[in-house]
Each structure stands twice: as structure tokens, then as C-alpha cells.
C-alpha positions in Angstrom: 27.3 164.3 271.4 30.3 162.2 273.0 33.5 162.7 272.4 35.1 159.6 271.0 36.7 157.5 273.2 35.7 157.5 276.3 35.0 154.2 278.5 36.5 152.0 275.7 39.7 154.8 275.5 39.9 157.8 274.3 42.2 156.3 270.5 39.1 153.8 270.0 38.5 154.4 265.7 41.6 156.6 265.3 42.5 156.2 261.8 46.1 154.9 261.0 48.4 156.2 258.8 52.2 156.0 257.3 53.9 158.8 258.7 55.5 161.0 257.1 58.4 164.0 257.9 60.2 162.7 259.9 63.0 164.7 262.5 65.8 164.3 261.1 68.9 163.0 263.5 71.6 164.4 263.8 73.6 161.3 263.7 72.3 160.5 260.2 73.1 164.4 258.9 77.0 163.9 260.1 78.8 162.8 262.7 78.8 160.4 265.7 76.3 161.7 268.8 75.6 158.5 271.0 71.9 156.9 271.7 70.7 158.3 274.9 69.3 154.4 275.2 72.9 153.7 276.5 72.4 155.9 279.4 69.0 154.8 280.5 69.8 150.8 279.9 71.4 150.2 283.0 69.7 146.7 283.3 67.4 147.7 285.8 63.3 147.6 284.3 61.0 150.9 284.8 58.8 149.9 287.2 55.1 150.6 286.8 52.8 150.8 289.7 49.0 150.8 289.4 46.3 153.0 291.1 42.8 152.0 291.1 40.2 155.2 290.0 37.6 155.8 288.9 35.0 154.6 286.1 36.8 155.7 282.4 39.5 157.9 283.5 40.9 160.6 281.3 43.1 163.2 282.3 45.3 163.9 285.6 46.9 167.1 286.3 49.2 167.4 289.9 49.6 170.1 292.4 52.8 172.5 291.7 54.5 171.0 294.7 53.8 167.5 293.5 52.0 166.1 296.2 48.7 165.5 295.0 47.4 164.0 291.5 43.6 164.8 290.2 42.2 162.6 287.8 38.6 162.8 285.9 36.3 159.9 285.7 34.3 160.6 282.6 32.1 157.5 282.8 31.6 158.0 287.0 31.1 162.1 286.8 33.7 162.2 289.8 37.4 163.4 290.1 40.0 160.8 292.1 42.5 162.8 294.0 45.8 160.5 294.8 48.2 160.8 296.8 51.5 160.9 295.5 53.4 160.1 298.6 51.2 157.0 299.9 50.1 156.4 295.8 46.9 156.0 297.2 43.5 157.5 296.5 43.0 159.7 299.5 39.2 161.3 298.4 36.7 161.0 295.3 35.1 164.3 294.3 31.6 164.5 292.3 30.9 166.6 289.6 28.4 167.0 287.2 28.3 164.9 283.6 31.3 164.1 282.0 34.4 165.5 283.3 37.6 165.3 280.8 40.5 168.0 281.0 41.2 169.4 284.5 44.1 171.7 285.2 45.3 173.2 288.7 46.6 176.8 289.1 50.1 177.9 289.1 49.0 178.9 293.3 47.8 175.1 294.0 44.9 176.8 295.1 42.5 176.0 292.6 41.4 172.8 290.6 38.8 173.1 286.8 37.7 170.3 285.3 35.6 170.5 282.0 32.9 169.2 282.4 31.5 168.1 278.9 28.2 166.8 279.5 26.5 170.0 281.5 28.8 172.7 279.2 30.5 173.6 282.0 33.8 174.4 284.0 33.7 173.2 288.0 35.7 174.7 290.5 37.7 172.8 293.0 39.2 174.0 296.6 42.2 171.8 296.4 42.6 172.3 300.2 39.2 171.1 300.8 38.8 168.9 297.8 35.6 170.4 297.3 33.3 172.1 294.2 32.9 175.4 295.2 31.5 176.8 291.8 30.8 176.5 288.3 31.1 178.0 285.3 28.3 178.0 282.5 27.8 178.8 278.9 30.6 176.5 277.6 29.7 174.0 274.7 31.2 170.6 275.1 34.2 171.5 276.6 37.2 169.0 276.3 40.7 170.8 276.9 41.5 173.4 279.6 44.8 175.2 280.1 45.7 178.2 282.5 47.5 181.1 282.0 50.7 181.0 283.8 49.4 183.9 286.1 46.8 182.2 286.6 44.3 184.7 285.5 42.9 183.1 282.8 41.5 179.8 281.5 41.5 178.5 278.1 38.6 176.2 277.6 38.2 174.1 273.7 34.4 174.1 273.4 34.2 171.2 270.7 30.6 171.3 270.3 30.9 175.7 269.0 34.0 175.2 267.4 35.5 177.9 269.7 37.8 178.8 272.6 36.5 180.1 275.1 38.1 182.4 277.7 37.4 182.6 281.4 38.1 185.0 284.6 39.4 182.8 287.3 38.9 186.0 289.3 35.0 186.0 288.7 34.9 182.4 287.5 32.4 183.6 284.3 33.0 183.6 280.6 34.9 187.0 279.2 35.3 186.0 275.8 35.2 183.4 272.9 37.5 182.7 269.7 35.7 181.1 267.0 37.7 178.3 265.2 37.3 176.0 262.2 36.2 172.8 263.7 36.9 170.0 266.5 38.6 172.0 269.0 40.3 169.3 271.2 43.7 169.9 272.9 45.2 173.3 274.2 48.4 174.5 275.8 49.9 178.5 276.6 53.1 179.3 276.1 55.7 179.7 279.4 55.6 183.6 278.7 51.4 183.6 278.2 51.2 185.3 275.2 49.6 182.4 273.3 47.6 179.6 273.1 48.2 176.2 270.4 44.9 174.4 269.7 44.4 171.0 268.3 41.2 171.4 265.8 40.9 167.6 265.1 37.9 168.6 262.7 40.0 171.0 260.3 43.4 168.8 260.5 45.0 171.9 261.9 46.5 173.5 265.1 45.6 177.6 265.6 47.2 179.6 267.4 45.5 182.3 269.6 47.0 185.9 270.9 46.6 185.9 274.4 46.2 189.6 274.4 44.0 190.5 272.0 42.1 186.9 272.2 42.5 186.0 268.1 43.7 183.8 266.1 47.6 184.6 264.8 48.0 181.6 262.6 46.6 178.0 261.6 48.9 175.1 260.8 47.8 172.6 258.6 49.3 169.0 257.7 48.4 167.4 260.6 46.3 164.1 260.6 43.8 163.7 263.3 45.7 166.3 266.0 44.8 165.4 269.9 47.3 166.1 272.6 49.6 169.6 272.6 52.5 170.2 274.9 54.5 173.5 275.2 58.4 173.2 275.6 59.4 175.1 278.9 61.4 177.4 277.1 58.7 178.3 274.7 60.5 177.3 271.7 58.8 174.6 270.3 54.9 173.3 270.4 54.9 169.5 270.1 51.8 167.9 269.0 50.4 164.1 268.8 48.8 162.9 265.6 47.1 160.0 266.6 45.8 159.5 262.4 49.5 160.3 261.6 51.1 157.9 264.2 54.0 160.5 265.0 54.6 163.6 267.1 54.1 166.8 265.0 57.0 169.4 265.9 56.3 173.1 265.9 58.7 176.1 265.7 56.6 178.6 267.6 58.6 181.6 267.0 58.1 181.3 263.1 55.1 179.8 263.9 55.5 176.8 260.8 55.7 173.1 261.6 59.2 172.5 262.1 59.1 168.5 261.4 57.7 165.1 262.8 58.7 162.3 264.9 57.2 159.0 263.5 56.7 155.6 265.0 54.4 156.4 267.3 51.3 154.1 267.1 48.0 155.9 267.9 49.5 158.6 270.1 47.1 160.5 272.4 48.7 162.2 275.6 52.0 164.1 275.4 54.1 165.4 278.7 57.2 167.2 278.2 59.8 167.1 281.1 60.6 170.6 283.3 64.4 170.2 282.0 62.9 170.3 278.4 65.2 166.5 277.7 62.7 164.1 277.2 58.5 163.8 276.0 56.3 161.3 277.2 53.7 160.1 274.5 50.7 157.6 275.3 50.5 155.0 272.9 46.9 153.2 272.3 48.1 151.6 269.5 50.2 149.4 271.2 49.2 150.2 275.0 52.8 151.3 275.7 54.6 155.1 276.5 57.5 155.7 274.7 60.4 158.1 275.9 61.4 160.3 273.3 64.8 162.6 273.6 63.7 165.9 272.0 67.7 167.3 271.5 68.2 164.3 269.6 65.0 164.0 268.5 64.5 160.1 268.6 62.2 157.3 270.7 64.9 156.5 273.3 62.3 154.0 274.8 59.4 152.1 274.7 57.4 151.0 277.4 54.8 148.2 277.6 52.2 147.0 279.7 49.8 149.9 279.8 45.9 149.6 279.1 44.5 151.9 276.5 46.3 154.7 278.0 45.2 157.9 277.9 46.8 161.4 279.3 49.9 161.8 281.5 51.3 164.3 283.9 54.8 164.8 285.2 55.8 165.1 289.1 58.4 168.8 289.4 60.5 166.4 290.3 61.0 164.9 286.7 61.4 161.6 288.3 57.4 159.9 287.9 55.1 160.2 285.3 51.4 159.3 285.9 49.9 157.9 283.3 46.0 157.6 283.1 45.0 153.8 281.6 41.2 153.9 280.3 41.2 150.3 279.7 41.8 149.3 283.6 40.7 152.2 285.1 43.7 152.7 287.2 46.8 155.1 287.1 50.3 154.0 286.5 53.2 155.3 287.7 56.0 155.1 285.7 59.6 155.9 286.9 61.4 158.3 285.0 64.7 156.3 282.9 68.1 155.7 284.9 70.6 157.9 283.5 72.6 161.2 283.3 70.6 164.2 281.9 72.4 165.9 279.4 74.5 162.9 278.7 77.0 165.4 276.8 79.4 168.3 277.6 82.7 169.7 276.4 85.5 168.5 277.3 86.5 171.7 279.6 84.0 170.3 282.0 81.3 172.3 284.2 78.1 170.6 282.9 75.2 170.2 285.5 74.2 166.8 285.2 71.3 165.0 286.9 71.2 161.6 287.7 68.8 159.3 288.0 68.7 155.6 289.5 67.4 153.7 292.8 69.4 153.4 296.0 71.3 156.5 295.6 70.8 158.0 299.1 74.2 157.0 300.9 76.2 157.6 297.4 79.6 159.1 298.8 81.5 159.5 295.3 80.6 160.5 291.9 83.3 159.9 289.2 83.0 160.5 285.5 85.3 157.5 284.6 88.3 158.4 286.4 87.7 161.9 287.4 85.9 162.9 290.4 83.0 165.0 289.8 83.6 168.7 290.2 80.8 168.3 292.7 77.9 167.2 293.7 75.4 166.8 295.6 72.6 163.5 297.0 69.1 165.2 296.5 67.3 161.8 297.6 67.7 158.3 296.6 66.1 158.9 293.5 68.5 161.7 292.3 71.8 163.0 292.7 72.8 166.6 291.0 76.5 166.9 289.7 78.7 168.4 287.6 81.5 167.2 285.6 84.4 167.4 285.4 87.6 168.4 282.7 88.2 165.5 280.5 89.2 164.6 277.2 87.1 161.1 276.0 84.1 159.5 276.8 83.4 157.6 279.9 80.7 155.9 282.3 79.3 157.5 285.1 79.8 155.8 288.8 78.3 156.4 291.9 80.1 154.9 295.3 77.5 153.8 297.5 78.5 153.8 301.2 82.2 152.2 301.3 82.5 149.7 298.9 79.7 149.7 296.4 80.2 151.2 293.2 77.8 151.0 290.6 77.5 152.3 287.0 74.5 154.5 286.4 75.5 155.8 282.8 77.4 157.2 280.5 79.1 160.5 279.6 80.1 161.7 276.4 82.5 164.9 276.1 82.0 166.7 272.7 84.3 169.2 271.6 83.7 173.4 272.0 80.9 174.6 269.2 82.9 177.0 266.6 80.6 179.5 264.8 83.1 180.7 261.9 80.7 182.0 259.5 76.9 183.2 258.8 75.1 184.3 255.6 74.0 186.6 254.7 75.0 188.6 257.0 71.7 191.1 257.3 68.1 190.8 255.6 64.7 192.5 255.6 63.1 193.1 259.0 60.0 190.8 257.9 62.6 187.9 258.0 61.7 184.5 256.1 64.8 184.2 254.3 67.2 181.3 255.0 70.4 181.7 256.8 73.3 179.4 256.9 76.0 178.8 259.9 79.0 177.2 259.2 81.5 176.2 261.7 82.8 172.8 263.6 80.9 171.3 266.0 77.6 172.0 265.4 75.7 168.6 265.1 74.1 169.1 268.6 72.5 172.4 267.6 69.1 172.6 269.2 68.6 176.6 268.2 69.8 179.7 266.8 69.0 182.6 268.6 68.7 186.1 266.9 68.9 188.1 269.5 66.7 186.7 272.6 64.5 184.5 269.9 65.5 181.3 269.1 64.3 179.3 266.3 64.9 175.8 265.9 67.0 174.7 262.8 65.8 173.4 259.5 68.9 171.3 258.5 71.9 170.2 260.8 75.4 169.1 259.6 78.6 168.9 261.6 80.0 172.0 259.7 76.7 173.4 258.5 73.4 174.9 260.4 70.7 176.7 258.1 67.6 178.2 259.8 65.1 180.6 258.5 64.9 184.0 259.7 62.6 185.3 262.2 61.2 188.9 261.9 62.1 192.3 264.0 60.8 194.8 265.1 63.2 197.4 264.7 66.4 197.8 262.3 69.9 196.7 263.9 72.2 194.5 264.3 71.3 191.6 266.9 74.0 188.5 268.2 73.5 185.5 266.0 74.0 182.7 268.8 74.6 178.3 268.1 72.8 176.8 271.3 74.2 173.4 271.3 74.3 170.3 273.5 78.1 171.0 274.6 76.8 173.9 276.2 78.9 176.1 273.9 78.5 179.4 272.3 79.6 180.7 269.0 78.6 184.1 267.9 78.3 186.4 265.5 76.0 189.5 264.1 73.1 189.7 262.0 72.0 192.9 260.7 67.9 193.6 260.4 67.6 196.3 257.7 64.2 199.0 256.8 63.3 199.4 253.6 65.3 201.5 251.5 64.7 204.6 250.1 65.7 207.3 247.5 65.1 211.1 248.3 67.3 212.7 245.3 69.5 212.1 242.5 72.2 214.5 241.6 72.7 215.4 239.0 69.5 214.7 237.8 70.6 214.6 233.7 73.4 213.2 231.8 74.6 212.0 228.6 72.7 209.0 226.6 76.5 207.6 226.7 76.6 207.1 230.3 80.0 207.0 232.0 78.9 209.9 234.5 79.0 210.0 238.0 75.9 210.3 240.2 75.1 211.0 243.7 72.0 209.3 245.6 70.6 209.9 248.3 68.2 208.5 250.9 67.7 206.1 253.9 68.7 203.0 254.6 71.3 202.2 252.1 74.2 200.6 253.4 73.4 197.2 252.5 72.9 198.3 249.1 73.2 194.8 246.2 72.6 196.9 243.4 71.5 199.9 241.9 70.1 200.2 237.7 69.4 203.0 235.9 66.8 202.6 233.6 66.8 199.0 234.0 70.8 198.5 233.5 73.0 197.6 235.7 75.0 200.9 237.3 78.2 200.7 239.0 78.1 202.4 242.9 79.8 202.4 246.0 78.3 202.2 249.0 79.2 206.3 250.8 77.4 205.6 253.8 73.8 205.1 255.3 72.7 207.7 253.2 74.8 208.1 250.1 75.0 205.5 247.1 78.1 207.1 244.4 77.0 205.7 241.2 78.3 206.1 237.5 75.5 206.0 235.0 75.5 203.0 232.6 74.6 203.9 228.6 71.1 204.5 227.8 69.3 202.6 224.7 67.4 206.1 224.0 67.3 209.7 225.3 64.5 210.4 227.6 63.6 209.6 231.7 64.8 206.5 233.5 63.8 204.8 236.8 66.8 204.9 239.5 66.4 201.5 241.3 68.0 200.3 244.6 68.1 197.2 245.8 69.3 196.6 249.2 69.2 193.6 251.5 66.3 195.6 252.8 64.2 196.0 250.2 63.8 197.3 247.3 63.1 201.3 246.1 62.4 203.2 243.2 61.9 206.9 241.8 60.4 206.5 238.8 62.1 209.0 236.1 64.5 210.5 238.4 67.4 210.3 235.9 66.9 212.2 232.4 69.5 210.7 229.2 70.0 213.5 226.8 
């Protein structure tokens, strides 16, 4: 068994579809938020400079200080270590048959690469650049991803259908999660508390619990899912269908698949930045690796001249990307786009932005059109951290280089302050899954609600209008409802979780068949009381307090018991025959 694609690149035979589902932009829903391809066309190309490696390369993963890139050589059973400072390839490392995925842990000190064709996991001293162990009992393993502790591997064993899970503290095999079929691509969440998998076989991505090692959900819609990339901040999964031609979008919180970003021919590696701005995505279709900006959620950039590439991996830095090209058997480095990231802020100012561009070293002024930045400050040449100033309209971006030199690197656009005015409902079951709407002015940059400390990404976004769905609580209460949007501005307000209701007496108990009496109930949870019927009609009640409903009995059809119902936003609760018409 081979996995497909492998010297001839790892898209050869993907099917090709129409996407479908597209991300909606925000541009389109209402309002005007500008292309982010006006900040990173300054007229300068992205440069792309080519390593040779090994035979059939696959995957790279780099060091966390960024100075050292690993890359697997499925057809030459070897791993190429590069150099990221020299971009040179400093040492070639053998391993046994077939390595694909290889990751490094969070201390730098240790490098695994799967190993597909001996159905194991090799361990690398990344100080030595040596194998120093092995782990067996895998079964055609493909993708590896580490805990970010670093105490645990991940490991898609395609040919078991399964995840398996592995000590790094005893390098051996602790556990397995069966799956459906064609495990392929896997990432953890920032906070380790789960794991996405690609099962290209079932058309699906699973999700695992990290603590109790078993599945919590499977998504399906996908066509043909390969690569899977976590946002840093946990909120969203983001997955390439390489059938589909577009990047699947998932809302991990709710855990549902939020939308999908199409245009994307034969997609195969995903990357997502460490500011959580833009995605990488390898393109076989077309040998090019497009740029997408995930707030606006749009291709910002396309760029050619690759050769069947494969995976990717990002320096800390945010500034390279290494992409792996199959079809030449070298490594590209591709230079992250010129520009100001965010390119938005309000207008009071105080927005970190970072710029990007070449010969930025001796810069001695920053202005954001006429306005000195607030600060900032020359990281290298590369790079330049500032933060802008108090304006009113939008302007270009300059940098002064030396005495004399100014040069435009980007633009800037000032959006006014995000105004949450209204939410509703205001409070729902504990469960969740309802929809909520936000109105307000200013919204079109929304990139999530929060309830509470979760944040869910919105289902529809208009200038005036957010809705999102719900997540579940844990415990009854009120919790801030809070607009994230790309003006870095807040709007609040409170949403109310609520318990089920319920009913622990009725007094009194009896009543005339004429109705027109009043009634006491009393219970839990029934402040967010809708409505309340007494044998099925409709009563009239106020609301006491948490515990106490008032109600006045509505006529009865016939003498005899009647159900006492109350809805609340809660829930629903009933005492059958608790009120007796005579």
C-alpha cells in the first residue's frame, strides 16, 4: 500500500470538483472594507528561492526558533535538514521506508517523522541530527502532530483506519482511536484539548478529545479532505479539499463547518500565520500558493512558479514560508507579502501594525499619511513594528529610509468604533444551538462573538447586523456578549444561560371551570418565563421572581384535572394534573 502521490506529487488523480459554500465577504454583505491586495502590491515580485533535497519530498516542519527546516524524502528514505540562515542543506538524515509527516517538539529538542513503509515513528536528536529511536506498531502512518506540551503524539495510521497516540516520554504506543476510513491529516488545538482529522476515505474530518482519547464529533461535506491547520487562537479548524478545490472552514467551538473558501485548484498543504492574518495553501492544480486573508476571508494572492507543491511550514517570524515542491525536488522559499498587518484600525488610533517590505533597516520615520506613527520600532530589514496613529480617513503607509528616501510600503484604512446596540434574545437554554442576532453599526469586520471567553465565528455579517449560533454552558448565568472586530473595538452586552425550569406547587390547587382566578406557582428557574397554559390554554402570569410565576386561570372546556405548563427560555416543565376545574 502507497499513499497516493508520492514521487509524481502528492495531488496526482485528485478528483476535481465545482466548489461549493463559499465564505461569504463582508464587502459583498454591506459596506466598503478594502482588498488587502492593495497593501501587498507594492510593485515589488515575491521572490522564490529554491533548495535542492532530497528524492520526492513531502513535508517540512522548522525548529521553534526558526533556524533549522526538516524535510522528508519519501522516495530516498532520508530527512534533509536546511539551514534557514545560509538556505542551504547543512546534513541528510536516513531513516527507514518511507518517511511523510515529521513534526518537532515545542522544546526543539526532538524531531518524529512517520515513517509509512516500516509502520513506524523515528526519533530525531535535533542537536545531533541523529535517529536515536523508533517507535513500532503503527499501520501506515501519514500525519503526525504534537501536543503543545509536548507530551504526546498524534499519529493517522491510514492503513487501521485509526489514530494512534504515543508517549514522547517512553517513545511507545499508549493508545489508539478507531476511525471510519483514510485517516490522512491531523492538527491539536493551541489549548490541547483536541485533535481535527482529515479521513479522506469517509469524506469527513473527526474530531478527538485529547483527554479521554475519543471521538467528540465527525464532520461531513467535505470532498477528498488532506491538509488541516489550527487557528492560533483556537477558533477556527481550516481544512483543504483537494476533490472540492476550496478551503473547508471549521467553527471549532460549535464544532459544525462554518463555510468554504473556493478557488483553490487541487489544494494540498495549508499553513496558517502566528498573527492568525493570512493561510498559505499549496496548489497542485496549478503549481502555485495562494495567500488567502482569513478576517476577510478572500485569496489576496496567487503565486506561480512552484512544481507540484506539496506541504509548507512558516518561519516564527511570519516573514518566509517554505514550501516543499515534489515535482523538482527542491524547497522554495517564498517571502511573506509587502504590507501593513492589520491594514485597519479606528480612527482613535493605537493599532500595532507590522510591516513588511525589503530594505527597511536604516528606516528613520514611519508616517501614516501625514501623521507620524505613534511609535515604532526597526525589528530588521525585513520588518518594522508600529502603531498608528489618531486620524480620521484613509491613507498610505511611508517609511523614511536614511535622510531622504521615502517609500510607500502600504496602505491604511481607519474604520469607525464597533457599536453593539442590541442582542436577541437576550438568554436561552444552557445546551445553546439557537441563533442569536447583534445589531449595531460597524460591524462588517466582525471576526467573532464571544460569550463569555468562547468565541464563535459568525454565520451572517452585515454592517448593522451579526447573527451567530449559540454555544453551550456549563453552568446558568449571565456571561458578556462581546463583537471582536477588525477596528479593534468592543461592544458589549449580556447573555443570560438559563436551567431548565421547574414547577414544585400550585396554589390553590382548585378553581372554578370559569377561570378568572388567581394562582400561585412555584419552582426553579422561572424568571425567563414565555408562557405558562393551563390545561392547554393560554394563562395570563407575571413573572414574581426566580421562583414565583402569579398566574390567573384561563376557562376550562370541562371540569376535571389540567396540566400546568411553563415555558421558559430555559426549557420547558410540566405537572401533569396539578390544577383541578370544578
Amino acid at each position: 500500500m502507497t499513499p497516493a502521490g508520492t514521487s509524481a506529487g502528492p495531488g496526482e488523480g485528485a478528483a476535481t470538483g465545482a466548489a461549493t459554500g463559499a465564505l461569504p465577504s463582508p464587502g459583498q454583505a454591506g459596506g466598503d472594507v478594502p482588498d488587502r491586495r492593495e497593501v501587498a502590491d507594492t510593485g515589488e515580485p515575491l521572490g522564490v528561492y529554491e533548495i535542492p533535497v532530497g528524492h520526492a519530498p513531502i513535508w517540512a516542519a522548522i525548529t521553534p526558533d526558526g533556524r533549522h527546516v526538516y524535510v522528508t524524502n519519501f522516495g530516498a528514505s532520508s530527512i534533509s535538514v536546511i539551514d534557514t540562515r545560509t538556505r542551504s542543506v547543512i546534513t541528510t538524515i536516513g531513516v527507514t521506508s518511507g518517511p511523510w509527516e515529521i513534526v518537532i517538539t515545542p522544546d526543539g529538542l526532538r524531531a518524529y517523522a512517520a515513517c509509512f513503509g516500516t509502520d513506524s515513528v523515528a526519533v530525531i536528536d535535533t542537536a545531533t541530527h541523529t535517529v536515536i529511536g523508533t517507535v513500532p506498531g503503527l499501520n501506515k502512518p501519514l500525519g503526525l502532530t504534537v501536543t503543545p506540551d509536548g507530551s504526546r503524539l498524534y499519529a493517522a495510521s491510514l492503513g487501521g483506519d485509526r489514530v494512534d497516540v504515543i508517549s514522547t516520554a517512553t517513545d511507545t504506543l499508549i493508545a489508539s482511536v478507531p476511525l471510519s476510513s483514510g485517516p490522512r491529516g491531523v492538527a491539536v488545538t493551541p489549548d490541547g484539548t483536541q485533535v481535527y482529522v482529515t479521513e479522506e476515505g469517509a469524506n469527513a474530518v473527526t474530531v478527538i478529545d485529547t483527554a479521554t482519547n475519543t471521538v467528540l464529533a465527525t464532520l461531513t461535506g467535505f470532498l477528498f479532505p488532506r491538509g488541516v491547520a489550527v487557528s492560533p487562537d483556537g477558533q477556527r479548524a481550516y481544512v483543504s479539499e483537494y476533490g472540492g478545490n476550496r478551503l473547508g472552514v471549521i467553527d471549532t467551538v460549535t464544532h459544525s463547518v462554518a463555510s468554504a473558501l473556493p478557488g483553490l485548484p487541487i489544494p494540498l498543504g495549508v499553513a496558517v500565520s502566528h498573527d492568525g492574518l493570512l493561510a498559505y495553501v499549496t496548489c497542485d492544480g496549478d503549481d502555485s500558493v495562494a495567500v488567502v486573508d482569513l478576517v476577510r476571508r478572500e485569496i489576496i494572492d496567487k503565486v506561480p512558479g512552484f512544481h507540484a507543491p506539496a506541504w509548507l511550514v512558516i518561519t516564527p517570524d511570519d516573514l518566509d514560508v517554505y514550501v516543499v515542491n515534489n515535482g523538482n525536488e527542491t524547497v522554495g522559499v517564498l517571502r511573506a507579502p509587502s504590507g501593513g498587518y492589520p491594514n485597519v484600525g479606528p480612527t482613535s488610533g493605537g493599532t500595532p501594525v507590522t510591516i513588511i517590505g525589503e530594505g527597511l533597516g536604516n528606516t528613520t520615520a514611519v508616517r501614516f499619511g501625514c501623521r507620524p506613527a505613534a511609535s515604532f520600532t526597526v525589528v530588521n530589514d525585513r520588518e518594522i513594528r508600529a502603531v498608528s496613529p489618531l486620524l480620521v480617513r484613509d491613507v498610505s503607509i511611508d517609511v523614511t529610509l536614511g535622510q531622504r528616501t521615502t517609500r510607500t510600503v502600504g496602505r491604511f484604512y481607519y474604520l469607525p468604533d464597533s457599536v453593539l446596540t442590541l442582542i436577541s434574545p437576550e438568554s436561552g437554554p444552557l445546551g445553546g444551538g439557537g441563533t442569536l442576532t447583534v445589531t449595531g453599526r460597524g460591524l462588517i469586520t466582525t471576526a467573532s462573538v464571544r460569550f463569555g471567553s468562547v468565541a464563535v465565528t459568525p454565520s451572517s455579517v452585515l454592517d448593522d447586523q451579526v447573527t451567530v449560533t449559540v454555544p453551550p454552558a456549563q453552568t446558568a448565568g449571565p456571561v458578556p456578549v462581546t463583537v471582536v472586530t477588525r477596528s479593534n473595538s468592543y461592544g458589549r452586552a449580556t447573555y443570560t444561560y438559563v436551567g431548565p425550569p421547574r414547577i414544585t406547587s400550585v396554589t390553590p390547587s382548585t378553581g372554578s371551570e370559569a377561570g378568572d382566578e388567581p394562582v400561585l406557582i412555584e419552582g426553579a428557574d422561572l424568571a425567563f418565563t414565555q408562557s405558562v397554559t393551563i390545561g392547554g390554554a393560554t394563562a395570563a402570569f407575571g413573572i414574581i421572581s426566580p421562583t414565583r410565576i402569579a398566574v390567573v386561570t384561563p376557562p376550562a372546556a370541562a371540569p376535571g384535572p389540567a396540566d400546568v405548563v411553563v415555558t421558559t427560555t430555559g426549557g420547558t416543565a410540566t405537572a401533569p394534573g396539578a390544577f383541578l376545574y370544578t
